[in-house]
C-alpha positions as CSV (number, residue, x, y, z in Angstrom):
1,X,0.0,0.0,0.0
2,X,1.6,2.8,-1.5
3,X,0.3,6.7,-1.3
4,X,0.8,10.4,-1.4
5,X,-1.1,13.0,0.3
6,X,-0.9,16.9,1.0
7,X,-0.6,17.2,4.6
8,X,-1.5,20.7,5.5
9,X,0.8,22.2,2.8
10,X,3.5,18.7,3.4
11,X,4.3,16.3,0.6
12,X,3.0,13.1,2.5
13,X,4.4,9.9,1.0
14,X,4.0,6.4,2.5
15,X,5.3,3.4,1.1
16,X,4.3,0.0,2.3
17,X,5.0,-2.4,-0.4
18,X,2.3,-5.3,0.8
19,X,1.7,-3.7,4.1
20,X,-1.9,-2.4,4.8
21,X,-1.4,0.6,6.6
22,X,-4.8,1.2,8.8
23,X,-6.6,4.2,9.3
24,X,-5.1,4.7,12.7
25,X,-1.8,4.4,11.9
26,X,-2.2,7.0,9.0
27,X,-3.9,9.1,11.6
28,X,-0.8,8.4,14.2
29,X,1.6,9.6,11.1
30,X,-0.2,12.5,10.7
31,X,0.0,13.6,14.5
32,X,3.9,12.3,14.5
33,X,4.1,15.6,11.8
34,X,2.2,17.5,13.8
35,X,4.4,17.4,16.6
36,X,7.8,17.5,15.1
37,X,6.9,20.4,12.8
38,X,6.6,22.5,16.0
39,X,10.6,21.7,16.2
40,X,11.4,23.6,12.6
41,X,10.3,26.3,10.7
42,X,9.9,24.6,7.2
43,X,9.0,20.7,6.4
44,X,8.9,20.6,2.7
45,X,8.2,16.9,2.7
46,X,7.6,13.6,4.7
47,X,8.8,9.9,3.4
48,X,7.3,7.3,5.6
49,X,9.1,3.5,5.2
50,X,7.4,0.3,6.0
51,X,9.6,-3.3,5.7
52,X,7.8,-6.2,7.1
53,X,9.9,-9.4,6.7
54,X,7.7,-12.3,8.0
55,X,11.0,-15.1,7.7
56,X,12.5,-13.2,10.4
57,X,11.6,-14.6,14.0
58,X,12.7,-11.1,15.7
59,X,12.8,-7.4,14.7
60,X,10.5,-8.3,11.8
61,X,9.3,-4.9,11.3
62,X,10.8,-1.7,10.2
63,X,10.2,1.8,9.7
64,X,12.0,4.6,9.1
65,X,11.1,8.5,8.4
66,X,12.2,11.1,6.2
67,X,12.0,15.0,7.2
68,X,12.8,16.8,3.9
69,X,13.3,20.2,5.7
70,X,16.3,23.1,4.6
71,X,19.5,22.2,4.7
72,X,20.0,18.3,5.2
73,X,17.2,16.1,6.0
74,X,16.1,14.3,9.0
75,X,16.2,10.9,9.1
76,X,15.5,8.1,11.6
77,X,14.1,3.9,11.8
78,X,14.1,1.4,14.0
79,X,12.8,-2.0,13.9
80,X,10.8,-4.3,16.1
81,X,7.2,-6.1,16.1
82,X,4.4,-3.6,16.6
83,X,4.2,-0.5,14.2
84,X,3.1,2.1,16.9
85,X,5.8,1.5,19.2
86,X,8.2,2.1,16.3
87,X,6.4,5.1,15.1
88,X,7.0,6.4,18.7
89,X,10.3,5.4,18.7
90,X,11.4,7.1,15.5
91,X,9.7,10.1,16.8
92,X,11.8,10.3,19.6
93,X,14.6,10.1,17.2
94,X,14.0,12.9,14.9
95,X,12.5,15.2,17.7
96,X,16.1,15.3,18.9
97,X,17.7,15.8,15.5
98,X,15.5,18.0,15.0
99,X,16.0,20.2,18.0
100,X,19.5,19.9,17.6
101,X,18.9,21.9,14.2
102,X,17.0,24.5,15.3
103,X,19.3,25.7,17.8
């Protein structure tokens, strides 16, 4: 499941090659933006990475995020079994770049 959205003025992609993404989790993406945006001035885009590999008996899922903002981007994953926990995970990984960068 594969798909592009304007985000309030963001280029939204999310790419989740046989992954159905569900509602919540696109909603949880959304407020992931939310939050971090407060953290810079200018987001220009957002790249959203799913990787499920079923063979693997541990740290089958991955996800990783891509802030396009000025200067270089933000980038952050992590793997593990349950998407939200990741998602919050990453978070926590580009809030702090991205705080690092506004200074």
């Amino acid at each position: 499941m594969n798909y592009t959205e304007n985000f309030e003025g963001i280029k939204l992609d999310v790419q989740a090659a046989d992954i159905d993404v569900s509602d919540a989790l696109q909603q949880e993406i959304r407020d992931v933006i939310r939050r971090l945006e407060r953290h810079i001035s200018k987001v220009n885009f957002v790249d959203v990475y799913f990787t499920d590999k079923r063979d693997k008996s541990t740290d089958a899922k991955s996800l990783g995020i891509r802030f396009g903002i000025p200067g270089n981007d933000a980038y952050a994953s992590d793997s593990g079994d349950n998407w939200m926990e990741l998602l919050k995970s990453v978070e926590e990984k580009l809030r702090r770049q991205l705080m690092k960068i506004d200074r």
